[in-house]
C-alpha positions as CSV (number, residue, x, y, z in Angstrom):
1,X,-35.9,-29.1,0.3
2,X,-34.8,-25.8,-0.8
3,X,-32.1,-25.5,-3.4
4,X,-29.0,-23.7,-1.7
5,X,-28.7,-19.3,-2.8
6,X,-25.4,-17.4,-2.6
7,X,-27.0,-14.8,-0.4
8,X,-24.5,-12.2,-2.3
9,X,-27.1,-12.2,-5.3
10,X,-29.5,-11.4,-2.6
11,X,-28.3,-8.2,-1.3
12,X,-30.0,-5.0,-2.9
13,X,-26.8,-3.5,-3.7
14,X,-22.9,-4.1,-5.0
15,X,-19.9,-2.7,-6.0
16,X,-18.9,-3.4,-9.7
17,X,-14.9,-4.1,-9.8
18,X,-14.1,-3.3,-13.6
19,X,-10.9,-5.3,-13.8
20,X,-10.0,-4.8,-17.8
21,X,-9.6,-1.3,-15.9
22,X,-7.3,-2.4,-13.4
23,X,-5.4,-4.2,-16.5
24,X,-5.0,-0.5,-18.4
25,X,-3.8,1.3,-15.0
26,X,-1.0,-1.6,-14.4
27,X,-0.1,-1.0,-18.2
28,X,-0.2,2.7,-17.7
29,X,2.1,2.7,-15.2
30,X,4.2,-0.1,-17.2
31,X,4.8,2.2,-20.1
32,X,5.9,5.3,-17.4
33,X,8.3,3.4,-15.7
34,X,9.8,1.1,-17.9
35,X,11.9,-1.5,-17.1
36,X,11.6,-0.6,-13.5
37,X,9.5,-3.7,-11.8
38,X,6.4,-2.9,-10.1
39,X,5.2,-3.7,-6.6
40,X,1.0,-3.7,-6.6
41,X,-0.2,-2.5,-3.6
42,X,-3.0,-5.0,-2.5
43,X,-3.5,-4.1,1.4
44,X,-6.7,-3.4,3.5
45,X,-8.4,-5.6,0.3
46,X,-6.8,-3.5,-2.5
47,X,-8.3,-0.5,-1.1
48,X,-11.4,-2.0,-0.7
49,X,-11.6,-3.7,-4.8
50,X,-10.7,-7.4,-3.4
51,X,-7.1,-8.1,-3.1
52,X,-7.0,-11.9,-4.6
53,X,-8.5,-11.0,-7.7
54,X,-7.4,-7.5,-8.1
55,X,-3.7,-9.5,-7.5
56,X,-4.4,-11.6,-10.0
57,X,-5.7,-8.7,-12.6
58,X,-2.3,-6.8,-11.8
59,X,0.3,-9.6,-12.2
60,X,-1.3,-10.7,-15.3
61,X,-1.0,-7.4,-16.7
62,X,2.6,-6.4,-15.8
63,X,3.1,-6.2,-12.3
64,X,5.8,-8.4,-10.4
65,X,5.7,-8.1,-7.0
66,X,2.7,-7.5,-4.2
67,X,2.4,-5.7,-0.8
68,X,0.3,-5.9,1.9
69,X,0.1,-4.5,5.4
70,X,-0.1,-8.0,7.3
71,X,0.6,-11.7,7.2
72,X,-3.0,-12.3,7.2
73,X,-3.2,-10.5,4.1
74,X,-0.3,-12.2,2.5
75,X,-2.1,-15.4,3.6
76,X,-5.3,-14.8,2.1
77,X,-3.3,-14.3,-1.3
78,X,-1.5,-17.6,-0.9
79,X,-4.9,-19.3,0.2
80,X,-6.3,-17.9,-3.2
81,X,-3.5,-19.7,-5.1
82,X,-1.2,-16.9,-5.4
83,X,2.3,-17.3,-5.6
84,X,4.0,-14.7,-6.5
85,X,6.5,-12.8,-4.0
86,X,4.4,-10.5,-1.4
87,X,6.1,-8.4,1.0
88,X,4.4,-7.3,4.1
89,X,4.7,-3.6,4.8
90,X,3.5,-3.2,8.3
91,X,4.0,-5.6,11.7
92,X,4.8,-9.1,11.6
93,X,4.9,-10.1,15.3
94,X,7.8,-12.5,16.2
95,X,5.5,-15.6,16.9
96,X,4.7,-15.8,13.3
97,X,7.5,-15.5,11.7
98,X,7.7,-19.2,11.2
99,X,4.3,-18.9,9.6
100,X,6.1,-15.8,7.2
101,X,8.9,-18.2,6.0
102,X,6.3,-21.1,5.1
103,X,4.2,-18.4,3.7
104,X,7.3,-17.2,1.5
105,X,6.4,-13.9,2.3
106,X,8.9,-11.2,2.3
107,X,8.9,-9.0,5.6
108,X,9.8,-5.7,6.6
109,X,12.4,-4.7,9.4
110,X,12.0,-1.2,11.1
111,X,13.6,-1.5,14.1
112,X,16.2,-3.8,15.8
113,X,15.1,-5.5,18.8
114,X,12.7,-6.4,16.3
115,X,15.0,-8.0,14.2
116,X,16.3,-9.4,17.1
117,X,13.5,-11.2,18.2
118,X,12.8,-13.0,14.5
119,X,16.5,-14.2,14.4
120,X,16.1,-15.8,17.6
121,X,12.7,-16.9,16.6
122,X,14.3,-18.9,13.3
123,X,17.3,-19.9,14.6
124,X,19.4,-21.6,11.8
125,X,17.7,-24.4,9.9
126,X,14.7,-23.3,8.5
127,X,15.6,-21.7,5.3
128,X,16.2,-18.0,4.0
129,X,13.6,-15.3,5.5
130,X,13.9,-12.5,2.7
131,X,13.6,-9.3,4.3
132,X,13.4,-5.5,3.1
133,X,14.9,-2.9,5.3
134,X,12.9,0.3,6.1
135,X,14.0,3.4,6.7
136,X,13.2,6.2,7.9
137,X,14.1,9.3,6.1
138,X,11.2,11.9,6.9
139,X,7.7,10.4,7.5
140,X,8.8,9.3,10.9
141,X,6.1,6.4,11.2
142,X,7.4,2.5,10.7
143,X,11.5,3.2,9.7
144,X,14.6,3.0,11.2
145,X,16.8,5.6,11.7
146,X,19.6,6.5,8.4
147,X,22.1,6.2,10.9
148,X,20.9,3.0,12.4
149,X,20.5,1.5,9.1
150,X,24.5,0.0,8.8
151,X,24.7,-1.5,11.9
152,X,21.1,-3.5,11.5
153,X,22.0,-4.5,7.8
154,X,25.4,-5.8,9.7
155,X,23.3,-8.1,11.8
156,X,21.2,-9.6,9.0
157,X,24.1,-10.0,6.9
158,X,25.4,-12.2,9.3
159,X,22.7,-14.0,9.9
160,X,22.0,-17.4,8.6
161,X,18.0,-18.0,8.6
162,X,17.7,-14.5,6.1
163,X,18.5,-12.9,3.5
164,X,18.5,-8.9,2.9
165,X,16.3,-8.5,0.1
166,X,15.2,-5.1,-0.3
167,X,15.9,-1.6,1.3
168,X,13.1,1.0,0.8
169,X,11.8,4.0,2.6
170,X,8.3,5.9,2.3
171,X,7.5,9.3,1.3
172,X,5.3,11.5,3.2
173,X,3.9,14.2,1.2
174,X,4.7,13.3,-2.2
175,X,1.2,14.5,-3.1
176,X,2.1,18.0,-2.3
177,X,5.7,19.1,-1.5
178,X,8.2,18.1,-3.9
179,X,11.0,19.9,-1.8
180,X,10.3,17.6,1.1
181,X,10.1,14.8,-0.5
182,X,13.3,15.7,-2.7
183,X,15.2,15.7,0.8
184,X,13.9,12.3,1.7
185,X,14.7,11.3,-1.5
186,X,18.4,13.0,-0.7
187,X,18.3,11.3,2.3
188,X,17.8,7.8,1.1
189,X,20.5,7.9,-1.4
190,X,23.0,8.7,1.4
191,X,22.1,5.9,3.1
192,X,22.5,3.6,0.4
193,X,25.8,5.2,-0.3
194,X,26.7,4.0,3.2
195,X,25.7,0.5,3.2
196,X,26.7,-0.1,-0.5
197,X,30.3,1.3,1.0
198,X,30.3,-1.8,2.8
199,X,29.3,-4.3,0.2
200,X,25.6,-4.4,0.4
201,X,24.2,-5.2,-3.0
202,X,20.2,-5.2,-2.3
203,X,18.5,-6.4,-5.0
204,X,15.5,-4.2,-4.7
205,X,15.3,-0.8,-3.8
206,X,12.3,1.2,-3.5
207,X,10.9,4.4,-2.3
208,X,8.3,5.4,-5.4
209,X,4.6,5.6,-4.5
210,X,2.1,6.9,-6.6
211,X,2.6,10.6,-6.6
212,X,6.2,10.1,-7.0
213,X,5.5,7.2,-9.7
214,X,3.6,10.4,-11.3
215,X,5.9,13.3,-10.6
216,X,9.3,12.4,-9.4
217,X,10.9,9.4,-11.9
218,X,14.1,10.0,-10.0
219,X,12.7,8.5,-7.1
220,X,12.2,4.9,-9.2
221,X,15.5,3.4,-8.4
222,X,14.5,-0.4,-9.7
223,X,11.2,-1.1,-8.1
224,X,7.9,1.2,-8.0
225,X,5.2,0.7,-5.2
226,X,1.7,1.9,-7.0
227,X,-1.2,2.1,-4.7
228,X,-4.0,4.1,-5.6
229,X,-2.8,5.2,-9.2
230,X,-3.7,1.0,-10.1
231,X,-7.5,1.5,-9.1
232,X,-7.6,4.6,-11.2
233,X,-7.9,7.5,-8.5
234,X,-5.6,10.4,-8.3
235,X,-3.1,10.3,-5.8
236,X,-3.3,14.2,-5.8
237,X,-5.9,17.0,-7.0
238,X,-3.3,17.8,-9.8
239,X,-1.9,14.7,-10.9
240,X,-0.4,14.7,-14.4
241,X,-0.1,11.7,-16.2
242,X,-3.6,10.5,-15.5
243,X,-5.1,11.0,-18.9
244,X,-5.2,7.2,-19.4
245,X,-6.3,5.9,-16.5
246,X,-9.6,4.6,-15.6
247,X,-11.4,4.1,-12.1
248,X,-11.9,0.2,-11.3
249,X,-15.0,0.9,-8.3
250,X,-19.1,1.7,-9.0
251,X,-21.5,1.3,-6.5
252,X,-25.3,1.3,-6.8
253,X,-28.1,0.6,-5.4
254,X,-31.8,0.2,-6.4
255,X,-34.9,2.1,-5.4
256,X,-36.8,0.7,-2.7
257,X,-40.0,2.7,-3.1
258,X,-41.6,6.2,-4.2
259,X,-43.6,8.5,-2.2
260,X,-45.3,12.0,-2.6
261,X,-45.4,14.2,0.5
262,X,-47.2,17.4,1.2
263,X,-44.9,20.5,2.7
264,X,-44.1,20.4,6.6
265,X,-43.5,16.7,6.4
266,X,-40.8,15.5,8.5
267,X,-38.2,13.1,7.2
268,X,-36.0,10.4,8.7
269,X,-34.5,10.1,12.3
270,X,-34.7,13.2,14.2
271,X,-36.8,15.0,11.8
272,X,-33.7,16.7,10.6
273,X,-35.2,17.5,7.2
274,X,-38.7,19.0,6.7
275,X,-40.2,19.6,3.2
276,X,-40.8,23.1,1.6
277,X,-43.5,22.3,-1.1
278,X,-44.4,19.4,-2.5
279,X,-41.7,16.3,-2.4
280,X,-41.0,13.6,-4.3
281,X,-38.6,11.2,-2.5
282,X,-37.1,7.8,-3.0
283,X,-36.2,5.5,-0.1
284,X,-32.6,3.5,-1.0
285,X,-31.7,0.4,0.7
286,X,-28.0,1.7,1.6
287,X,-26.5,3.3,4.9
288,X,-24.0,3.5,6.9
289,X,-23.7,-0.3,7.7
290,X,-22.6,-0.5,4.2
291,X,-19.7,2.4,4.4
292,X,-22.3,5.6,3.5
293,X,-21.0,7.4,6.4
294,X,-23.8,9.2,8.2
295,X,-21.8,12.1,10.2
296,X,-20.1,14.5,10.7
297,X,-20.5,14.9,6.7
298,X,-21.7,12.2,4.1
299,X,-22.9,12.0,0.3
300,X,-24.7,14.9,-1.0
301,X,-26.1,13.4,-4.1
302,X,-26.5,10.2,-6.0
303,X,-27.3,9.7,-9.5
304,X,-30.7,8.4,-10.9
305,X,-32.1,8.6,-14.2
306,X,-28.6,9.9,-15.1
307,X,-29.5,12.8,-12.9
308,X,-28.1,14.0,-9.5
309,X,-30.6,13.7,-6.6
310,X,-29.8,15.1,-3.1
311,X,-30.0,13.2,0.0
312,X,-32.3,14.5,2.8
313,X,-32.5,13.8,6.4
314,X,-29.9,11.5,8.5
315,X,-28.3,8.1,6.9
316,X,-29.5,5.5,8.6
317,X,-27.7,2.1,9.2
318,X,-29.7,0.7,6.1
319,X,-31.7,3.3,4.3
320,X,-30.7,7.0,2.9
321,X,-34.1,9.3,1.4
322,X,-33.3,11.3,-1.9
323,X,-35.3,14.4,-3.4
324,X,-36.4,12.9,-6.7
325,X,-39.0,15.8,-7.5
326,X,-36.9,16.8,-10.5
327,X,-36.5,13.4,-12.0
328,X,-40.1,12.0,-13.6
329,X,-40.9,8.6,-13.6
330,X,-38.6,7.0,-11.5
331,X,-40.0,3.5,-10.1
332,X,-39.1,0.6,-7.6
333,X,-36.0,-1.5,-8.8
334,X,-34.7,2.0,-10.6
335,X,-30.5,1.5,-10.8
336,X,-29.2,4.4,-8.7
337,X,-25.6,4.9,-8.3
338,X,-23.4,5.9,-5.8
339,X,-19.9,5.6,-7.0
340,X,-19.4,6.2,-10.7
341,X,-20.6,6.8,-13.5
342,X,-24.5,7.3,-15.1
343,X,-25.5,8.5,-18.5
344,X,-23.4,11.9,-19.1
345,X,-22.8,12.8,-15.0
346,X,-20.4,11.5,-12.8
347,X,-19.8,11.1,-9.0
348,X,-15.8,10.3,-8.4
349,X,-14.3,9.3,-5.4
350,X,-12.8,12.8,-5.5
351,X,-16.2,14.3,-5.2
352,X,-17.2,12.5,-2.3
353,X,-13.9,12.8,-0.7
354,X,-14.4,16.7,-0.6
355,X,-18.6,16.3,0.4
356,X,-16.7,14.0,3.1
357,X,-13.8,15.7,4.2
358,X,-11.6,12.9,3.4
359,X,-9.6,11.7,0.9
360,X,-10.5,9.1,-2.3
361,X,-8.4,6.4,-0.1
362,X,-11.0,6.4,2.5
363,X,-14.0,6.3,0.0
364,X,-13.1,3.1,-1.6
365,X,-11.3,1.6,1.6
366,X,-14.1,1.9,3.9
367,X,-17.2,0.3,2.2
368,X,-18.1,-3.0,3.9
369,X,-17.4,-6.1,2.9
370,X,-21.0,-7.2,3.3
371,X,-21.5,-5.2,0.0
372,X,-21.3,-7.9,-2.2
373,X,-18.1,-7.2,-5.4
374,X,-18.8,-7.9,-8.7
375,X,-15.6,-8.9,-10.9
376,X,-16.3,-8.0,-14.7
377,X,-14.8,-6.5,-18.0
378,X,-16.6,-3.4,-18.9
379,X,-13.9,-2.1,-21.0
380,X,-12.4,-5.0,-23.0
């Protein structure tokens, strides 16, 4: 009888998750901000890294608290053995909110009737639900209104089954208007000023996220809410502060085979690429079922041999073609990366954010989960 495989040692490609360099960004951002606790962003699978053990990487290196979007999310951590507090940023619907107060997870009110519904949904017996108030002072997504805020925080306080936690609001171009986001900073404080007129004490407050962790320390108040700053990318084109971070994500493949072709030959779906002279191409077991996006734009290069080679033709679901003419000797089973770093050159997730039209979020984020991750510690 065959012995059993894990079929992720199988797959002809993976994403390497460097977590001594997760370690160094949560210490990076310790030494910015202080005393100030921090909040590690861990939703949509920490960007795409893998939230239990990037979760794990952060709080053993500094950080105190953890956010994610949903309660499936926050359950995953606590399945994983996690314990430490995790606030939920987006939707909890009002049927699981019994499942959020055995989960000890922290959830976030935005709007009233909301709130409404989870009181009446815990009743009085089951224990404190610790929630953080949103509000919305300028990004006008999830948030209730500053005005609105009193009246809601009124209503919790009375309430037996919670406890008001946290107030925090979210900034919406931090990356690239500091006068905005000094008026929803502005607008914040006069909100707190309101509810702390009428004896609210919260014990966290928070509004920093990684552009104002960067560029805006008045904006720290006592909690910070790092996203993309702990897996090393810049949260804007200028970022300063980043000397000492590292990126946490590579991705590579392998070569799949070599083949010469005269000119005129026709390449991939569609024929949308035809040879000039001469062509030396390798065929790469990656596409668009593994988060290469195919259109309207995708990668332009990948690096081989330390070199950049340029893709040609159309990403398929499973395959992309390079131009390796330039690069001798290049064989079947040939490392070739797609994310990261190779000899002296270097693809960023900044880089193929621009070839993509995108942003470095949406790089990391959207490769699949069938790309098997790889936890190690390149830089210890």
């Amino acid at each position: 009888m065959p012995q059993p495989v894990q079929s992720q040692h199988l797959f002809p490609s993976r994403v390497e998750i460097d977590l001594a360099a997760l370690g160094n960004n949560v210490r990076c951002i310790k030494r910015l901000v202080g005393d100030v606790g921090i909040m590690a962003v861990v939703k949509a699978n920490a960007y795409g890294h893998g939230a239990p053990q990037i979760a794990r990487a952060a709080l053993e290196n500094g950080a105190d608290m953890l956010a994610v979007a949903n309660l499936a999310e926050a359950a995953q951590l606590r399945e994983a053995g996690i314990h430490a507090p995790v606030l939920t940023l987006s939707l909890v619907p009002p049927r699981q909110i019994q499942l959020a107060l055995d989960l000890d997870a922290r959830v976030t009110v935005f709007d009233y009737d909301l709130a409404a519904q989870y009181l009446s949904a815990l009743g009085d017996d089951r224990g404190k639900l610790r929630i953080h108030l949103k509000i919305d002072t300028g990004m006008h997504r999830l948030g209730l209104l500053p005005d609105a805020a009193l009246a809601l925080a009124r209503t919790l306080r009375a309430a037996p089954a919670v406890e008001l936690e946290g107030v925090y609001t979210h900034f919406a171009a931090a990356d690239e208007d500091a006068a905005y986001t000094a008026v929803q900073l502005a607008t914040f404080r006069r909100a707190l000023d309101v509810m702390r007129a009428d004896g609210f004490r919260p014990r966290f407050i928070h509004a920093a996220n990684s552009p104002a962790l960067l560029d805006c320390q008045a904006s720290y108040f006592n909690l910070v809410r790092p996203g993309v700053l702990l897996y090393g990318l810049r949260p804007m084109p200028d970022s300063p502060n980043m000397g000492a971070f590292q990126p946490v994500m590579r991705w590579k493949t392998q070569v799949a085979q070599v083949k010469n072709l005269p000119p005129g030959s026709r390449i991939g779906y569609g024929h949308a690429y035809t040879t000039r002279r001469e062509t030396t191409l390798a065929v790469l077991p990656v596409g668009y079922a593994d988060g290469l996006r195919r259109t309207p734009q995708t990668w332009r290069y990948v690096l081989l041999h330390g070199e950049r080679a340029p893709l040609v033709g159309r990403v398929s679901m499973e395959k992309i073609i390079v131009d390796i003419s330039r690069i001798p000797d290049v064989k079947i089973g040939d490392e070739v990366v797609l994310l990261g770093g190779q000899g002296e050159q270097m693809i960023s997730a900044d880089d193929i954010a621009v070839w993509l039209g995108s942003n470095n979020y949406e790089v990391v984020c959207t490769i699949a989960p069938r790309v098997p991750r790889a936890y190690l510690s390149l830089n210890r």
